[in-house]
C-alpha positions in Angstrom: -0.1 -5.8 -30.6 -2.8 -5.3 -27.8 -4.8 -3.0 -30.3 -4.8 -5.5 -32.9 -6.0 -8.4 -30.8 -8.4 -5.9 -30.0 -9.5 -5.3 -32.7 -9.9 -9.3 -33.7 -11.6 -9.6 -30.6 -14.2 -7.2 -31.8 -14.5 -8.9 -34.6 -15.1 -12.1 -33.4 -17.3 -11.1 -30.2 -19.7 -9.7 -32.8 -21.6 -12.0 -35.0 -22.6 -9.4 -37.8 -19.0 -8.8 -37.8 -17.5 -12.4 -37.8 -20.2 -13.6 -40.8 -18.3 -10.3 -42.8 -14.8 -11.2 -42.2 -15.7 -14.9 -43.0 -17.0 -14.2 -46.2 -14.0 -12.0 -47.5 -12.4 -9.7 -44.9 -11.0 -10.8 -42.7 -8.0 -10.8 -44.7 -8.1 -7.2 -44.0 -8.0 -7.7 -39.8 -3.8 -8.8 -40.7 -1.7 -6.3 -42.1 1.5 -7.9 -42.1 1.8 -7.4 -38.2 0.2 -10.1 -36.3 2.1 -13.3 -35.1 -1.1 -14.9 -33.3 0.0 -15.7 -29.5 3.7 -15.2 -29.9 5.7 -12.3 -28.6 7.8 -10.2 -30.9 10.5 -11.5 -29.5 9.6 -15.6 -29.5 8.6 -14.7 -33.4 12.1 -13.2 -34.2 14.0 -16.2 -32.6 11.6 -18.5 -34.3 12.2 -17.0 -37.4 15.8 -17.0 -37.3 16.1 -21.1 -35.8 14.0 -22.2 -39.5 17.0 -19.6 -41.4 19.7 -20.9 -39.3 18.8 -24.5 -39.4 18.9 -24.8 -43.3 15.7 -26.6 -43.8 13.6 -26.1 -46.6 10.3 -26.9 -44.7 8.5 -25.4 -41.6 5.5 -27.1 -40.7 3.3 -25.5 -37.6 1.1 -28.4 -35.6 -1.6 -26.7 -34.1 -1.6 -23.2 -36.1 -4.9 -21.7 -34.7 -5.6 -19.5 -36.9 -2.3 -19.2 -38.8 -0.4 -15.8 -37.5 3.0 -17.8 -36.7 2.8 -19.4 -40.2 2.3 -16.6 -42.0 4.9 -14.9 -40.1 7.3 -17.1 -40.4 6.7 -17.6 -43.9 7.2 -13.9 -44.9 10.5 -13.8 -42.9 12.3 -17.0 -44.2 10.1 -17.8 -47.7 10.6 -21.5 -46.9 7.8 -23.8 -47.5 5.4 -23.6 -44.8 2.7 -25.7 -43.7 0.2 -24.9 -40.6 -1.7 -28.2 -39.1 -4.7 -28.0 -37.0 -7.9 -29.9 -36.5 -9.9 -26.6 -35.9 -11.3 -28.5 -32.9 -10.4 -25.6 -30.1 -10.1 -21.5 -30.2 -10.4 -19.1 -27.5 -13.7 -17.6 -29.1 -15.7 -20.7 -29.1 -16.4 -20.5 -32.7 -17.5 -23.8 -34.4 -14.8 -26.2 -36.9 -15.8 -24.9 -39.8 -16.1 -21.3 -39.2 -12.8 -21.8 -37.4 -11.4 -22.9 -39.9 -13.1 -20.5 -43.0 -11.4 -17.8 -41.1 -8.1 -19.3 -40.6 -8.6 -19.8 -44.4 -9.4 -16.2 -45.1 -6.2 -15.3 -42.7 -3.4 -17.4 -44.8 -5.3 -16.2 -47.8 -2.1 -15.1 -50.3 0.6 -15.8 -48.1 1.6 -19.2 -50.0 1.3 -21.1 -46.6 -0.1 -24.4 -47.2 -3.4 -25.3 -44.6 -3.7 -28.8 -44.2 -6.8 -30.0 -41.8 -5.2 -33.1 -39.9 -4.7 -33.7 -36.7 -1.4 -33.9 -35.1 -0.8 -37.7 -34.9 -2.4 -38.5 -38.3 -0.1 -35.6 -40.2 3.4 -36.9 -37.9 2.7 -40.6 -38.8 2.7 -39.2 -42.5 4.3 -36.0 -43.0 2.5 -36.4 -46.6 4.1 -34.3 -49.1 7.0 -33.6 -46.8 10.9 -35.0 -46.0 10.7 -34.9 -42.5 14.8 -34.6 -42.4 14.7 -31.2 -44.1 11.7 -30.0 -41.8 11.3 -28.0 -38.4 8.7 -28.5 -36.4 7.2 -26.3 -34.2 4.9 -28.2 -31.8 2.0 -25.6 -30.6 -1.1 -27.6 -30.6 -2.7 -29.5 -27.1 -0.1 -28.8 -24.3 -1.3 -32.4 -22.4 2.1 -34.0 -21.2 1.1 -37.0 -23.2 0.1 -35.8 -26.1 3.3 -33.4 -26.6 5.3 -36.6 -25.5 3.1 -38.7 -28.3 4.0 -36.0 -30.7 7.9 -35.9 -29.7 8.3 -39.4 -30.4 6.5 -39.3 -34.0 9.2 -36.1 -34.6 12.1 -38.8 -33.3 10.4 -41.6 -35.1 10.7 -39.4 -38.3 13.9 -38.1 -38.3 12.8 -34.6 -38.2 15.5 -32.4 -38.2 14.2 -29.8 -35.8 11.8 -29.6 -33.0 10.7 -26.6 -31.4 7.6 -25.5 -29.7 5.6 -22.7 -27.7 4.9 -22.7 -23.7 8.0 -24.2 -22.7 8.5 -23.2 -18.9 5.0 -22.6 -18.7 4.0 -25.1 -15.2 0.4 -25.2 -16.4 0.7 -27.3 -19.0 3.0 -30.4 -19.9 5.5 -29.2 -22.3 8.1 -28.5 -20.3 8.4 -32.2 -18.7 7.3 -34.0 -22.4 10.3 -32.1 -23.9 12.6 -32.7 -20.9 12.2 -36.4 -21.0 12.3 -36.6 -24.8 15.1 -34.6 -26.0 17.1 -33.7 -23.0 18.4 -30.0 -22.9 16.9 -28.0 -25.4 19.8 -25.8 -27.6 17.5 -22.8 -26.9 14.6 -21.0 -25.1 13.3 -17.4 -25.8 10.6 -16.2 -24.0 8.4 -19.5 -24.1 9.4 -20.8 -27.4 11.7 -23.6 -27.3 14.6 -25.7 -29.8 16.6 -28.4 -30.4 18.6 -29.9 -33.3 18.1 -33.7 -33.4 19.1 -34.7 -36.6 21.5 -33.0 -39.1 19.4 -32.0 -42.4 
């Protein structure tokens, strides 16, 4: 995993590089191994909540740039959809080449990419029956807004919640998800569930 990331960071610290793998290869940087900022671990439990669950939709909120998604995807072959608003990455880069390569990343692993931001897609869920979905909350980590996004999950009957960085004091997961849903049915590693309707 380190060597991979590696690798991606290479990639992305160089900007002869970066403009190559955004016009076509970076599709080569994944080879079926990488699951983005999850362990091994968080994306074997993740994988095994969307089979277990019986839904027929997992949607990511806040996918980055789209390991989890395509992981989970290849593992489960339900419908997936990864959410972000491509406006944060660790490298800096700007929306648009954020996003080009999160494109190039998801390229021909059927996961559906929709550009929305996390409120706008919950409010929604466009295309989607939110009782026959999983969510898996991984985009700003602010108390409020995870608490925001919670109640949008509540509000539409999803049938699943789950997220990333539960435990982690630094951010305001932990306390959001505390006072929304009470005790969780699960944590591994970071990566946190709950049943809250039945599909």
């Amino acid at each position: 995993m380190k060597q991979k990331l590696r690798r991606i960071w290479n990639v992305l610290s160089h900007p002869r590089l970066l403009r190559m793998a955004l016009s076509g290869l970076g599709a080569a940087l994944c080879d079926g191994n990488e699951t983005g900022t999850l362990s091994d671990e968080e994306r074997v439990a993740l994988s095994s909540w969307v089979r277990a669950s019986g839904v027929g939709v997992f949607v990511e909120i806040g996918t980055l740039f789209g390991f989890t998604a395509r992981s989970v995807k290849r593992d489960t072959c339900v419908r997936t959809i990864a959410v972000d608003n491509f406006s944060w990455n660790p490298f800096g880069l700007p929306p648009a080449q954020h996003e080009a390569f999160t494109r190039r990343i998801l390229e021909g692993s059927a996961v559906e990419l929709v550009k929305s931001d996390s409120v706008e897609f919950l409010s929604s869920f466009p295309g989607v029956t939110p009782g026959e979905a999983l969510v898996f909350l991984d985009g700003s980590h602010a108390y409020e807004d995870v608490k925001r996004e919670l109640q949008l999950c509540l509000d539409a009957r999803v049938a699943v919640m789950a997220g990333h960085d539960y435990g982690n004091e630094s951010f305001g997961v932990t306390k959001a998800v505390n006072e929304c849903l009470g005790n969780v049915d699960a944590v591994v590693g970071s990566c946190w569930m709950k049943r809250v309707f039945e599909c």
